[in-house]
N, C-alpha and C positions, 0 to 999 in steps of 0.2 A: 583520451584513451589512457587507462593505468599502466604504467610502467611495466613490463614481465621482470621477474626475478626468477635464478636459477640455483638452487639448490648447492653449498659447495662442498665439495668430496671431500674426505678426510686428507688426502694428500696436499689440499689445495691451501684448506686451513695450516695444517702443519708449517706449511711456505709460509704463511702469512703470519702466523704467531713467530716462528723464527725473525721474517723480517720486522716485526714490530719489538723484537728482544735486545735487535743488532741497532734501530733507527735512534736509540738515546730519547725519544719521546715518551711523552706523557700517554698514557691510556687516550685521553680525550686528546691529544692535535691528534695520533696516530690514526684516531677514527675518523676527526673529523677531514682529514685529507685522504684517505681510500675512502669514504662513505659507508661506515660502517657505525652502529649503535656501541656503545662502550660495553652493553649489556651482550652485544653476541657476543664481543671479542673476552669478555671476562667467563661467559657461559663456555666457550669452547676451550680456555686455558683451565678451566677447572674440572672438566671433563678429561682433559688429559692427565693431570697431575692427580686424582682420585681415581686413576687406570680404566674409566668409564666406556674407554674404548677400546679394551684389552682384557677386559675380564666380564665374561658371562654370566650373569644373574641368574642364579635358579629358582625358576616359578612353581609354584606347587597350586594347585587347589586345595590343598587337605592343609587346613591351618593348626592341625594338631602335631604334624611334624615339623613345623617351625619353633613351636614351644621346647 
């Protein structure tokens, strides 16, 4: 039977990039002993520092007031 995974909240991540800022490790041990992809932990640390989670994207359909 596959594995379930659950989704992690932004506060949980926040915990986790802090501890992985304070652990003195490398990207890859700090994954490889919580079990994480180096590709989430890099995807979620650049999501914050480009404010990805703090600032709202305005959608338009009318691609003429984007020009």
């Amino acid at each position: 039977m596959a594995e379930v995974t659950r989704r992690l909240s932004t506060q949980e991540w926040d915990e986790l990039i802090e501890n992985y800022h304070i652990s003195g490790l490398t990207a890859a041990q700090w994954c490889e002993s919580h079990s994480f992809k180096v590709s989430q932990l890099r995807w979620q640390m650049i999501k914050r520092f480009n404010g990805y989670l703090f600032t709202p994207i305005p959608l338009s359909l009318d691609h003429h007031r984007l020009l």
